[in-house]
N, CA, C and O atoms as a GROMACS GRO file, in nm:
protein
  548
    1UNK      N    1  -0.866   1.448   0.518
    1UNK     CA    2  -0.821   1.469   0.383
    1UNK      C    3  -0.922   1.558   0.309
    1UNK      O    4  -1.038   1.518   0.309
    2UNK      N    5  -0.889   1.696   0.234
    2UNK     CA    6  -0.938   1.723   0.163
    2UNK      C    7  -1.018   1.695  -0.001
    2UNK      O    8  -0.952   1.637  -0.088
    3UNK      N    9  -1.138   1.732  -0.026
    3UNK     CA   10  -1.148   1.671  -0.140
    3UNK      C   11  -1.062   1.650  -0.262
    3UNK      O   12  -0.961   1.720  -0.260
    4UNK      N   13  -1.076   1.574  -0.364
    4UNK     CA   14  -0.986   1.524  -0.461
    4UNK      C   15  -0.968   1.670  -0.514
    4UNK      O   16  -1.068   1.740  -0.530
    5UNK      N   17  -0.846   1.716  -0.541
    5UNK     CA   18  -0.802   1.842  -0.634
    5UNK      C   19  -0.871   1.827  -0.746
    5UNK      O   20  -0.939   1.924  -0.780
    6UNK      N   21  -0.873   1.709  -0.831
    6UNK     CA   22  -0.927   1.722  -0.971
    6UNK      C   23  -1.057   1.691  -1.000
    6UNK      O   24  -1.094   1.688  -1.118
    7UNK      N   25  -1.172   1.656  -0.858
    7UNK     CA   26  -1.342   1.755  -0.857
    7UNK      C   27  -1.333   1.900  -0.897
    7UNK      O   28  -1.414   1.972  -0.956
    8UNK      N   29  -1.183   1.930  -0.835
    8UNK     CA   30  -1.224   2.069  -0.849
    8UNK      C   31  -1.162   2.182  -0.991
    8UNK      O   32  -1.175   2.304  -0.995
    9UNK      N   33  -1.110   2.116  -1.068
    9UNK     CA   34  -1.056   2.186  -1.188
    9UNK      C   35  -1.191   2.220  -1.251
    9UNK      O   36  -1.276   2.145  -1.204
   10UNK      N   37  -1.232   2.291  -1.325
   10UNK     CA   38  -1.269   2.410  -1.401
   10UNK      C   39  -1.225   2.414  -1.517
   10UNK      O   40  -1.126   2.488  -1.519
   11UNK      N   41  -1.252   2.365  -1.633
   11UNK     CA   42  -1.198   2.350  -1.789
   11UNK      C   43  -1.284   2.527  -1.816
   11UNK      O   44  -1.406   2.535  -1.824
   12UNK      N   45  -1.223   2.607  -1.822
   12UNK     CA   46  -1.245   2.747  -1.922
   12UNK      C   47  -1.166   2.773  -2.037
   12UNK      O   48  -1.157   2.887  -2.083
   13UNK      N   49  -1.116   2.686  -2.082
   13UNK     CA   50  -1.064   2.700  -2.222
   13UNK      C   51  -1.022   2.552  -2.329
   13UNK      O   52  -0.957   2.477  -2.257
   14UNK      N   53  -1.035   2.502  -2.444
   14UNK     CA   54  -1.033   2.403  -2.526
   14UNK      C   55  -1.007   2.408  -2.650
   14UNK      O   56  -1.116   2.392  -2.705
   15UNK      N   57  -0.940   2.418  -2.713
   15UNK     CA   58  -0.906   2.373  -2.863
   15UNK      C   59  -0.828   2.261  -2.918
   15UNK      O   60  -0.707   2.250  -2.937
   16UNK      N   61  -0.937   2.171  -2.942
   16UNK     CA   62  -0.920   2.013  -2.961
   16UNK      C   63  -0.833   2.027  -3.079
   16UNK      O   64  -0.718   1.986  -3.058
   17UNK      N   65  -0.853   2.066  -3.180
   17UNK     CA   66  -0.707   2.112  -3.335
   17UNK      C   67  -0.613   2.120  -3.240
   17UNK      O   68  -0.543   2.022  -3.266
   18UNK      N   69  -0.558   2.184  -3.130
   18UNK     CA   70  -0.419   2.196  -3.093
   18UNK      C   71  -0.422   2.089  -3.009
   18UNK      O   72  -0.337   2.002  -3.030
   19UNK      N   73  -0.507   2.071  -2.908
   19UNK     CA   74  -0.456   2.004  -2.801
   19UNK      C   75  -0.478   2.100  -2.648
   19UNK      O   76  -0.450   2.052  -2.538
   20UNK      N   77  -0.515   2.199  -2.659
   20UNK     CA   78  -0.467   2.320  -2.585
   20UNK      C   79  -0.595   2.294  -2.485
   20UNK      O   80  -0.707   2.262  -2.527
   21UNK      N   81  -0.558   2.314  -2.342
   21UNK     CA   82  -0.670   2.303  -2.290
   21UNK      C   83  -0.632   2.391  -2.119
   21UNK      O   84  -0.530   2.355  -2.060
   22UNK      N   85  -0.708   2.486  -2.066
   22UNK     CA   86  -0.661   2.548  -1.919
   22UNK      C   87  -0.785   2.555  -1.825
   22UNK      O   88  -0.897   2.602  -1.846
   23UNK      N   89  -0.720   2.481  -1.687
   23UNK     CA   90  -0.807   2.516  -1.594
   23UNK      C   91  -0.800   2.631  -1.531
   23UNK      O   92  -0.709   2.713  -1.542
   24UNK      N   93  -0.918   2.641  -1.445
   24UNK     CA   94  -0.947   2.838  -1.415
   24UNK      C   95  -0.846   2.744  -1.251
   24UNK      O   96  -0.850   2.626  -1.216
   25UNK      N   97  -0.762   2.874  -1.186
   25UNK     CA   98  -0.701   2.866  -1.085
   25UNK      C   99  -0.775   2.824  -0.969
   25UNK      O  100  -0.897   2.827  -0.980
   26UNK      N  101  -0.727   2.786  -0.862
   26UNK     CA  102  -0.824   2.760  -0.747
   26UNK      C  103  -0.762   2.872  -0.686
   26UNK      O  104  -0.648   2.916  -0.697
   27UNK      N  105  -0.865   2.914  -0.614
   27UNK     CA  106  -0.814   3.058  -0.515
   27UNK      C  107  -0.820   2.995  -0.342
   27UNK      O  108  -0.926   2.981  -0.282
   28UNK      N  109  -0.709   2.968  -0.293
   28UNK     CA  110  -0.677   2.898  -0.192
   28UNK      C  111  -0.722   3.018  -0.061
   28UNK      O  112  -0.614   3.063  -0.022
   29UNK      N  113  -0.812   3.071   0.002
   29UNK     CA  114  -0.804   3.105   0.100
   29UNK      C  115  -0.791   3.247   0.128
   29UNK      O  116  -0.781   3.310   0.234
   30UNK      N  117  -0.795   3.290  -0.027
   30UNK     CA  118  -0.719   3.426  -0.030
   30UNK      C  119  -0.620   3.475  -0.034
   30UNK      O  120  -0.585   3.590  -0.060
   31UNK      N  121  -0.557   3.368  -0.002
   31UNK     CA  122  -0.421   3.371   0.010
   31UNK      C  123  -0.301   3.316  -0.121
   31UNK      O  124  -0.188   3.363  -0.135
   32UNK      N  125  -0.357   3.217  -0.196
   32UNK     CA  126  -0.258   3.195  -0.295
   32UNK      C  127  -0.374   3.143  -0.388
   32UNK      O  128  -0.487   3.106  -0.355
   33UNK      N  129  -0.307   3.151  -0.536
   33UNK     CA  130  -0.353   3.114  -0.632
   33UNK      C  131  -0.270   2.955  -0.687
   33UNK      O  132  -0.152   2.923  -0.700
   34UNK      N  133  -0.396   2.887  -0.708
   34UNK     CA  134  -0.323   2.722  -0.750
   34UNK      C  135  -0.328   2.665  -0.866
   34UNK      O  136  -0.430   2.596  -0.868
   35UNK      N  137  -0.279   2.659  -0.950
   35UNK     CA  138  -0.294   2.665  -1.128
   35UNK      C  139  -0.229   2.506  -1.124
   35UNK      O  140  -0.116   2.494  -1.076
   36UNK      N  141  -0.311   2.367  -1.184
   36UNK     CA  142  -0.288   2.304  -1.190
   36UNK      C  143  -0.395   2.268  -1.320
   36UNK      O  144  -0.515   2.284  -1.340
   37UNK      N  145  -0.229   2.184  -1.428
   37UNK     CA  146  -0.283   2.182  -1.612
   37UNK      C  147  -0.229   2.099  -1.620
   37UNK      O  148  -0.121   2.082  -1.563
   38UNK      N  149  -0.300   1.999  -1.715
   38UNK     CA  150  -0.230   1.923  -1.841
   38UNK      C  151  -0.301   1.920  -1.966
   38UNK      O  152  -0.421   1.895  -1.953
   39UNK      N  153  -0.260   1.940  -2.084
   39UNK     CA  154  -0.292   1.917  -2.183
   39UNK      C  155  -0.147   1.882  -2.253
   39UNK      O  156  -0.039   1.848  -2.206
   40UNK      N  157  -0.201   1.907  -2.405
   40UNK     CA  158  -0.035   1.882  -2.492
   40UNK      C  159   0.031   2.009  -2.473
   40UNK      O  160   0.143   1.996  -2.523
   41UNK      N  161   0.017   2.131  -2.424
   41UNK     CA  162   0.098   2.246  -2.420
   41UNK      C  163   0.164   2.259  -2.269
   41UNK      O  164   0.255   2.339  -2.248
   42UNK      N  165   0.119   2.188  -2.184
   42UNK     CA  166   0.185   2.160  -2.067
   42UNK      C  167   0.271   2.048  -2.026
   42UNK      O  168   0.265   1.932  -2.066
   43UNK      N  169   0.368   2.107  -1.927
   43UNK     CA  170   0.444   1.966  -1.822
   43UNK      C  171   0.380   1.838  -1.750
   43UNK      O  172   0.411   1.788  -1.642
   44UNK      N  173   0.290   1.803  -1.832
   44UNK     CA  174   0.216   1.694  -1.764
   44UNK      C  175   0.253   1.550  -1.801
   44UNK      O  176   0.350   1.529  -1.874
   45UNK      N  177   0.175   1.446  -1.750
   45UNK     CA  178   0.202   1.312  -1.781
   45UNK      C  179   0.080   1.217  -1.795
   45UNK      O  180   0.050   1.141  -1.703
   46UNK      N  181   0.010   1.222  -1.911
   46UNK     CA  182   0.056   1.223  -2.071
   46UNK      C  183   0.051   1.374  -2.088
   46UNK      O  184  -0.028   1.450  -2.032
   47UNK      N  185   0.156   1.408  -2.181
   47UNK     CA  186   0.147   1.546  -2.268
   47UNK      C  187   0.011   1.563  -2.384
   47UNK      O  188   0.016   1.592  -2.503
   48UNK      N  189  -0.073   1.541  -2.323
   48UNK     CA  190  -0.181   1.507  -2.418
   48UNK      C  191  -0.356   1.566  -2.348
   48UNK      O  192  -0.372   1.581  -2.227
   49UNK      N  193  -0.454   1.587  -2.438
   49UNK     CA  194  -0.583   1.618  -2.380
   49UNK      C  195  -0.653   1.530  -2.386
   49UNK      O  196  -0.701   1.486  -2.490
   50UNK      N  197  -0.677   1.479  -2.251
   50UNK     CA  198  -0.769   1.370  -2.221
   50UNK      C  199  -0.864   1.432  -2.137
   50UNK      O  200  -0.851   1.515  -2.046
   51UNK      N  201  -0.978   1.366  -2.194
   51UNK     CA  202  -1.096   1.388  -2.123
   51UNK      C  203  -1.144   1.347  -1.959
   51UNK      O  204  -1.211   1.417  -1.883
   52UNK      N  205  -1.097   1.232  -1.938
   52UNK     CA  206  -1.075   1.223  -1.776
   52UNK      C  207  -0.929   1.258  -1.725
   52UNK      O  208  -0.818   1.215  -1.757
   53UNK      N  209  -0.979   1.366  -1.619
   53UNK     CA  210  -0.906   1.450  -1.582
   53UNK      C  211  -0.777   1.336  -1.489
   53UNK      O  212  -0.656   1.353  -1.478
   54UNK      N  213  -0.860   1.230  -1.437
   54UNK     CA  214  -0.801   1.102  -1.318
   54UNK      C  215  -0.715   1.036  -1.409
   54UNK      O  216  -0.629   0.967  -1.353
   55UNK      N  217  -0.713   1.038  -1.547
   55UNK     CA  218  -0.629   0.960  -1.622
   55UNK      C  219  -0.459   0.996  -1.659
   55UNK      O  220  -0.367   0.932  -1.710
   56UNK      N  221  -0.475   1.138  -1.599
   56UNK     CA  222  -0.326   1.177  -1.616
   56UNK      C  223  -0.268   1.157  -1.469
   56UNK      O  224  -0.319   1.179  -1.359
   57UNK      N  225  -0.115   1.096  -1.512
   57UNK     CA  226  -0.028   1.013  -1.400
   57UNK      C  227   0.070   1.188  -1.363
   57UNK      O  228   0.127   1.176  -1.254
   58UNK      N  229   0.092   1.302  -1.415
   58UNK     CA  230   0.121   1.407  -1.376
   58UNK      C  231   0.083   1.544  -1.414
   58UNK      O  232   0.051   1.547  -1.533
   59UNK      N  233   0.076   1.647  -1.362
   59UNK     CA  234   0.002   1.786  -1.401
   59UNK      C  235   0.166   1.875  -1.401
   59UNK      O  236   0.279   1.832  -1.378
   60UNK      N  237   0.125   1.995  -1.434
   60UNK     CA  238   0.205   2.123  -1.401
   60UNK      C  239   0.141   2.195  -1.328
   60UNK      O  240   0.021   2.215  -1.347
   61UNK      N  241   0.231   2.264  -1.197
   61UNK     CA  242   0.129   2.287  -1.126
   61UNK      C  243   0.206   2.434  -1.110
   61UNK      O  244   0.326   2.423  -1.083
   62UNK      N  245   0.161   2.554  -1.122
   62UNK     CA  246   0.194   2.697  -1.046
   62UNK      C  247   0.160   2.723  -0.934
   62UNK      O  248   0.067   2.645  -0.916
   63UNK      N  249   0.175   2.793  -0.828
   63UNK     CA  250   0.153   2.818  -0.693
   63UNK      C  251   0.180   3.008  -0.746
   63UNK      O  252   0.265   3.055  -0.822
   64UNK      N  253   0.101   3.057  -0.691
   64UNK     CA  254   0.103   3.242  -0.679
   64UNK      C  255   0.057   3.281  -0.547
   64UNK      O  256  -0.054   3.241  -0.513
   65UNK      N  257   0.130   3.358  -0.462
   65UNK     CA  258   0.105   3.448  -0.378
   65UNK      C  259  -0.019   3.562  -0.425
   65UNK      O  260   0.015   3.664  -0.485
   66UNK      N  261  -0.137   3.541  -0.400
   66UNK     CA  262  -0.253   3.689  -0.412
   66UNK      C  263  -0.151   3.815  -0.404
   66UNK      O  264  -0.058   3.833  -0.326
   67UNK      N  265  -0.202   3.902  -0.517
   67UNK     CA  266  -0.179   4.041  -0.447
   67UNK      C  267  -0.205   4.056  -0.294
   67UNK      O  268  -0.295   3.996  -0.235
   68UNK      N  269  -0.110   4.148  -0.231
   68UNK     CA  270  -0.172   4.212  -0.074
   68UNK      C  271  -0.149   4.106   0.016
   68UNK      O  272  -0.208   4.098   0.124
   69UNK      N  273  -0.008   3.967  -0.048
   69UNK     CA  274  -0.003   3.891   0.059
   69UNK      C  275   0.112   3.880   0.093
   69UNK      O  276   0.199   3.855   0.009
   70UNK      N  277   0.143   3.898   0.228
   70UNK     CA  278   0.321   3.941   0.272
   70UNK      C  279   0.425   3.744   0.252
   70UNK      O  280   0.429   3.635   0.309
   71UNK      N  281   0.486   3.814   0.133
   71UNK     CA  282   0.586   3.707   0.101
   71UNK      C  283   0.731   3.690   0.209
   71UNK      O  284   0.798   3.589   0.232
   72UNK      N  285   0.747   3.826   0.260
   72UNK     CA  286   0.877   3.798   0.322
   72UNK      C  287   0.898   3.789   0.460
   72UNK      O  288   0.805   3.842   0.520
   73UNK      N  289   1.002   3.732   0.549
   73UNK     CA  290   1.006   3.779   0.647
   73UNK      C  291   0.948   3.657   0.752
   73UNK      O  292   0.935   3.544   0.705
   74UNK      N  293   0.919   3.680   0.875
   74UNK     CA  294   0.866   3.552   0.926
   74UNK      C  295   0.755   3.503   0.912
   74UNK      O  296   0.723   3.384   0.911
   75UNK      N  297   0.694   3.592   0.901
   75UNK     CA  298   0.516   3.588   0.890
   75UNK      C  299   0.497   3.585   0.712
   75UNK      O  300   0.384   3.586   0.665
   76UNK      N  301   0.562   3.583   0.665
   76UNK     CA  302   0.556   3.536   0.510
   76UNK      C  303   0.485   3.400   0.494
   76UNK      O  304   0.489   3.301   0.567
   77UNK      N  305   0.403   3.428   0.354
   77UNK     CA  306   0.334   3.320   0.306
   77UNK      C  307   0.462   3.170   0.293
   77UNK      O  308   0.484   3.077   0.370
   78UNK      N  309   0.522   3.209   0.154
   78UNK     CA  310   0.620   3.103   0.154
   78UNK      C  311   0.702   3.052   0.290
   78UNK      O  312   0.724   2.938   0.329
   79UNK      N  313   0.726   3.139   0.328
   79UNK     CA  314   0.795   3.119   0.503
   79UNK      C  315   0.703   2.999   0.565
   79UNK      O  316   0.779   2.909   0.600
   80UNK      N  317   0.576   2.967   0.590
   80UNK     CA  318   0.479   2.877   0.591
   80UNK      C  319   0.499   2.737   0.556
   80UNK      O  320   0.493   2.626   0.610
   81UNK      N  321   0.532   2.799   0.425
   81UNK     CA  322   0.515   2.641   0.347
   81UNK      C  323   0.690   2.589   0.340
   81UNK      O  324   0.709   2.478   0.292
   82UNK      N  325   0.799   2.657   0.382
   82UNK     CA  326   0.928   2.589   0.355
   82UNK      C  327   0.962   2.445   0.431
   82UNK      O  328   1.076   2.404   0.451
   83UNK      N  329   0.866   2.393   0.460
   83UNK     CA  330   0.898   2.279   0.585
   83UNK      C  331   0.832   2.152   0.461
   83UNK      O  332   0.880   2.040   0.444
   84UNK      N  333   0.753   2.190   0.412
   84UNK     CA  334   0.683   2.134   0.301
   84UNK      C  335   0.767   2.033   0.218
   84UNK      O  336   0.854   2.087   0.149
   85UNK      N  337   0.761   1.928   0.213
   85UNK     CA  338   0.866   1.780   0.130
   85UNK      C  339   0.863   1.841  -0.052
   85UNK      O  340   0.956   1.819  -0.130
   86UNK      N  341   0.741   1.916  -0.088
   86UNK     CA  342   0.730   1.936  -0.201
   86UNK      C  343   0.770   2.063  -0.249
   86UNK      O  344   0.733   2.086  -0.364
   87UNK      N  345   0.845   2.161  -0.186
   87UNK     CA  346   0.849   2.289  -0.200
   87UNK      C  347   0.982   2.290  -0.303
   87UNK      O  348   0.991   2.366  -0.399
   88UNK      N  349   1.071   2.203  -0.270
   88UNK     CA  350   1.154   2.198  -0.367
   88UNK      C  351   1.184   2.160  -0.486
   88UNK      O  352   1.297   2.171  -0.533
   89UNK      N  353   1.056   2.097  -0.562
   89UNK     CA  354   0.977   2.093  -0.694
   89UNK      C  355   0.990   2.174  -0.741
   89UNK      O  356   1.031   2.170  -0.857
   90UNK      N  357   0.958   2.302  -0.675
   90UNK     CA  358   0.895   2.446  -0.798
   90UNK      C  359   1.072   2.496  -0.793
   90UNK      O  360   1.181   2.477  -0.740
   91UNK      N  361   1.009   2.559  -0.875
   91UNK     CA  362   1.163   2.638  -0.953
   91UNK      C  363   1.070   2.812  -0.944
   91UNK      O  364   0.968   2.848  -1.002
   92UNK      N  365   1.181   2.906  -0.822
   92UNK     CA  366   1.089   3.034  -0.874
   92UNK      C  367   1.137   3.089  -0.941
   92UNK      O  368   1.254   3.124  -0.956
   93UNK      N  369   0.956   3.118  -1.042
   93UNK     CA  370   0.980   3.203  -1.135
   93UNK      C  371   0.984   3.381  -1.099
   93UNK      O  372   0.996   3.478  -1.174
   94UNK      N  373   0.972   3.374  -0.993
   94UNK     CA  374   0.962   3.564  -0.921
   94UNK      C  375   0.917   3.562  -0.814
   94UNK      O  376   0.830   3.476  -0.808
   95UNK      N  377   0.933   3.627  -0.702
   95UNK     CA  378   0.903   3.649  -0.577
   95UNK      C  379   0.758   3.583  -0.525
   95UNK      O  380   0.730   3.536  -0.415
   96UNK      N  381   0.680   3.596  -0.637
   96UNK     CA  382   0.537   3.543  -0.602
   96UNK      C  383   0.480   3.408  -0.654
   96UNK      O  384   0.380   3.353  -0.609
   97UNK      N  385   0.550   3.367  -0.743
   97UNK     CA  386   0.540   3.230  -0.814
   97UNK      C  387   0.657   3.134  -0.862
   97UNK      O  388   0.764   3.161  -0.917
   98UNK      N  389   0.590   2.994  -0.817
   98UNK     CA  390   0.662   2.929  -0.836
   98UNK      C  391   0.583   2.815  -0.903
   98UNK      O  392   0.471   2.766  -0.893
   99UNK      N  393   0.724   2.790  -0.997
   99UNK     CA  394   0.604   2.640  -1.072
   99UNK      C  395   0.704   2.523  -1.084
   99UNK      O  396   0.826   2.531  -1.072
  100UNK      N  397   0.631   2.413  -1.110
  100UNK     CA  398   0.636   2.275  -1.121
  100UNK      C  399   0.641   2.237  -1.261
  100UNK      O  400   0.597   2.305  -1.353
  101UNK      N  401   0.699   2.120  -1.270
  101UNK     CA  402   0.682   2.061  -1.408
  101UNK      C  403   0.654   1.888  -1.347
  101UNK      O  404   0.686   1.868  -1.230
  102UNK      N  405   0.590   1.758  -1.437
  102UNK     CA  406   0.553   1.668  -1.402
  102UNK      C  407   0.543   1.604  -1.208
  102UNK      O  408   0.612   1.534  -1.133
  103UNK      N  409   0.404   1.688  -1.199
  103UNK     CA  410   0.429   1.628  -1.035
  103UNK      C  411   0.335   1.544  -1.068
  103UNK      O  412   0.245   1.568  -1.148
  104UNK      N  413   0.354   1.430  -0.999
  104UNK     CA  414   0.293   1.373  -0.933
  104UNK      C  415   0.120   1.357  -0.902
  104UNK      O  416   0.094   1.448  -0.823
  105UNK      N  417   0.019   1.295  -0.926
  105UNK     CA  418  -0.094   1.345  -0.878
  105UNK      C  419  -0.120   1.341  -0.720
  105UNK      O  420  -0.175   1.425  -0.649
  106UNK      N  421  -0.062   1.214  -0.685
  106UNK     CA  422  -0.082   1.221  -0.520
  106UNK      C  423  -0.001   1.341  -0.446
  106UNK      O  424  -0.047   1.368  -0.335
  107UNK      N  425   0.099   1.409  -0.482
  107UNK     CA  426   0.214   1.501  -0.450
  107UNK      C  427   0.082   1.618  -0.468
  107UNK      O  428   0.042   1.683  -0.371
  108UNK      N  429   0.018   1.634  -0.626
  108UNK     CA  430  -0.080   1.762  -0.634
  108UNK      C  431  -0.166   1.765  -0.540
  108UNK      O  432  -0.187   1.869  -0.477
  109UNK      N  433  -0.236   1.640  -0.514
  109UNK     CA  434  -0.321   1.652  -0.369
  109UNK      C  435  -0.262   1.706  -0.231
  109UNK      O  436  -0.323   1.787  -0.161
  110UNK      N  437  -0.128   1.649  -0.196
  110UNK     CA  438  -0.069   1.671  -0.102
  110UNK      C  439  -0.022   1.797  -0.044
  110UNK      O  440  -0.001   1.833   0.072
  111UNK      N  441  -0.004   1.889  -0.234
  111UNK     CA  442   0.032   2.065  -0.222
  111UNK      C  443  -0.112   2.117  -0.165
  111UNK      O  444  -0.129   2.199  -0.076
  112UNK      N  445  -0.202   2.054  -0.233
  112UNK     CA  446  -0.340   2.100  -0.252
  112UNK      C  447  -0.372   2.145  -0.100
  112UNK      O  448  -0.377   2.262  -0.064
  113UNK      N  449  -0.398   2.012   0.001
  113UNK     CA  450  -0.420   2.009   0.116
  113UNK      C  451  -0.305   2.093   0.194
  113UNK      O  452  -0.364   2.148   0.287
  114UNK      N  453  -0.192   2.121   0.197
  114UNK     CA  454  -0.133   2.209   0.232
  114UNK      C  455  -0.157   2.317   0.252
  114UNK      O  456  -0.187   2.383   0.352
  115UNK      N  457  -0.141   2.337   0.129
  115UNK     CA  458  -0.159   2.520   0.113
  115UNK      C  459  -0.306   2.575   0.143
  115UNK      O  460  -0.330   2.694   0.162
  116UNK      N  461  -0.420   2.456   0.143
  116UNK     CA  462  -0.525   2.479   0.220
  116UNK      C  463  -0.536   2.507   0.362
  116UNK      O  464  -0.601   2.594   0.421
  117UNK      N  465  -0.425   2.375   0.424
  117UNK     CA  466  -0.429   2.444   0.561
  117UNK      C  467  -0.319   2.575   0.642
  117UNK      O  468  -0.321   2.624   0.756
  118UNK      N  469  -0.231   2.598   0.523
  118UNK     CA  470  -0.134   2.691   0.544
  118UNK      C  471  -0.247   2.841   0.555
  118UNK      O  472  -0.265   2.911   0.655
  119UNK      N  473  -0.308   2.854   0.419
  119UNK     CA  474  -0.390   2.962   0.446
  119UNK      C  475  -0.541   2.973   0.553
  119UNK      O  476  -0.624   3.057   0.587
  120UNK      N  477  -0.520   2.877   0.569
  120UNK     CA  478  -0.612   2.873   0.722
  120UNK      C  479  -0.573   2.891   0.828
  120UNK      O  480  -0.631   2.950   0.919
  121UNK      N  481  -0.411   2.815   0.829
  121UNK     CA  482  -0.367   2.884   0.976
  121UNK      C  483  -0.318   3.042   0.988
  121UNK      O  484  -0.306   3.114   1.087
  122UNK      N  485  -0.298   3.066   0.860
  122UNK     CA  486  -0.222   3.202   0.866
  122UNK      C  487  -0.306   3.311   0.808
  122UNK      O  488  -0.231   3.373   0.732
  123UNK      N  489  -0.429   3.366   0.808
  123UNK     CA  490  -0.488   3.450   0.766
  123UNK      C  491  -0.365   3.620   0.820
  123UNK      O  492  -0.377   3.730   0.766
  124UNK      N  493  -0.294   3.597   0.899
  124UNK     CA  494  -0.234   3.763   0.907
  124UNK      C  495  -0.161   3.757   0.772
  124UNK      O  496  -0.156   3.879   0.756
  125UNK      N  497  -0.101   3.708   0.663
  125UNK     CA  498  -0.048   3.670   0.560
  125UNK      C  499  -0.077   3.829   0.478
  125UNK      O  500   0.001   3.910   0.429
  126UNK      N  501  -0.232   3.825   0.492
  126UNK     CA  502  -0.325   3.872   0.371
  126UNK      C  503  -0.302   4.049   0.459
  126UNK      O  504  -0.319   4.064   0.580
  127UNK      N  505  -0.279   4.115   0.402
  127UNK     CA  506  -0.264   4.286   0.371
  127UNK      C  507  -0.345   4.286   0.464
  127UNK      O  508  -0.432   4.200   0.458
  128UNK      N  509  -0.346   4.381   0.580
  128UNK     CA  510  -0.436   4.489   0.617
  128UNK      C  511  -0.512   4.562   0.541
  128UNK      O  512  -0.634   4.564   0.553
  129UNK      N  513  -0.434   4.641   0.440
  129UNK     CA  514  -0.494   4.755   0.369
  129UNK      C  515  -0.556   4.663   0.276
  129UNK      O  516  -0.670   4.706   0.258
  130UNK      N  517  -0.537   4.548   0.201
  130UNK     CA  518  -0.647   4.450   0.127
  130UNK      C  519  -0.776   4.402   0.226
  130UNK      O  520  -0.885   4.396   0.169
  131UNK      N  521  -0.775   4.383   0.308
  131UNK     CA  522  -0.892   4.351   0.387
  131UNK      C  523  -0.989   4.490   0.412
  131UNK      O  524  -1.112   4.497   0.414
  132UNK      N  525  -0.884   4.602   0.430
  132UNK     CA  526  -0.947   4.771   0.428
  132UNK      C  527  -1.052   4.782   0.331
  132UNK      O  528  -1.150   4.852   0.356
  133UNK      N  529  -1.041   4.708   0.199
  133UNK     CA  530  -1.092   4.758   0.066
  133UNK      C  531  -0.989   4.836  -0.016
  133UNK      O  532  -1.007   4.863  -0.135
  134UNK      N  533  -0.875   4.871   0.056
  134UNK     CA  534  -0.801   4.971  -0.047
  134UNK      C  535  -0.743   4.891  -0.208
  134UNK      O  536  -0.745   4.771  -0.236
  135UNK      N  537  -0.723   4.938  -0.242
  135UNK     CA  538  -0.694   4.802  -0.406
  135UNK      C  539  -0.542   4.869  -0.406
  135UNK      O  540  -0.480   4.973  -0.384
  136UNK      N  541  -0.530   4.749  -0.442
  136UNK     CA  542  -0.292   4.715  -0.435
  136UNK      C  543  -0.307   4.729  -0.614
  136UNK      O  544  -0.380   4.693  -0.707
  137UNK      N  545  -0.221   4.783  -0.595
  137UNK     CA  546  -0.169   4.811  -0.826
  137UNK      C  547  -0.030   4.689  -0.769
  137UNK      O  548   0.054   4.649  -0.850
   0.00000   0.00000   0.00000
């Protein structure tokens, strides 16, 4: 089992007047970006900013494909993860992201460790020409 997802959140933003609060993304491998929030401006459970992160019973969670990472086809990132019990949570919002509304915390661990070992088994995922140095617009 991988470590607890929520050692690893990153508070880079706070405004206690609103409620408003965002963690910095986890960058999975190179391969995907993992945006998991709750405060009062998010799908979480409580809709509220609490200071222990273990005290909320659900997050909102986004999943993003990196630039320079092949989404389609067999060797596609998502292609990877469709076997996944939780994939049918997210609702996509565009070819490269998909998000969640009230998951689960044991479910967030469960994406967590996933998509950790998804981008471990599958490093061909990630661009040639991104590994080149060339930069993707």
């Amino acid at each position: 089992m991988a470590e607890d997802f929520r050692g690893l959140l990153k508070e880079i933003m706070r405004n206690e007047q609103t409620g408003e609060r965002w963690f910095d993304d986890l960058d999975i491998g190179g391969v995907f970006y993992l945006s998991i929030q709750a405060s009062t401006l998010h799908d979480s459970t409580p809709a509220a900013l609490l200071d222990d992160v273990k005290a909320y019973e659900a997050f909102q969670v986004v999943l993003q494909t990196k630039p320079g990472v092949s989404i389609c086809g067999k060797k596609g990132a998502w292609t990877h993860l469709a076997a996944c019990d939780w994939l049918p949570l997210f609702v996509e919002d565009s070819p490269l992201l998909r998000e969640a509304a009230h998951v689960p915390a044991s479910v967030v661990q469960r994406i967590y460790e996933d998509v950790l070992a998804c981008a471990s088994a599958h490093p061909e995922v990630i661009s040639k020409k991104r590994d080149s140095g060339v930069k993707l617009l």
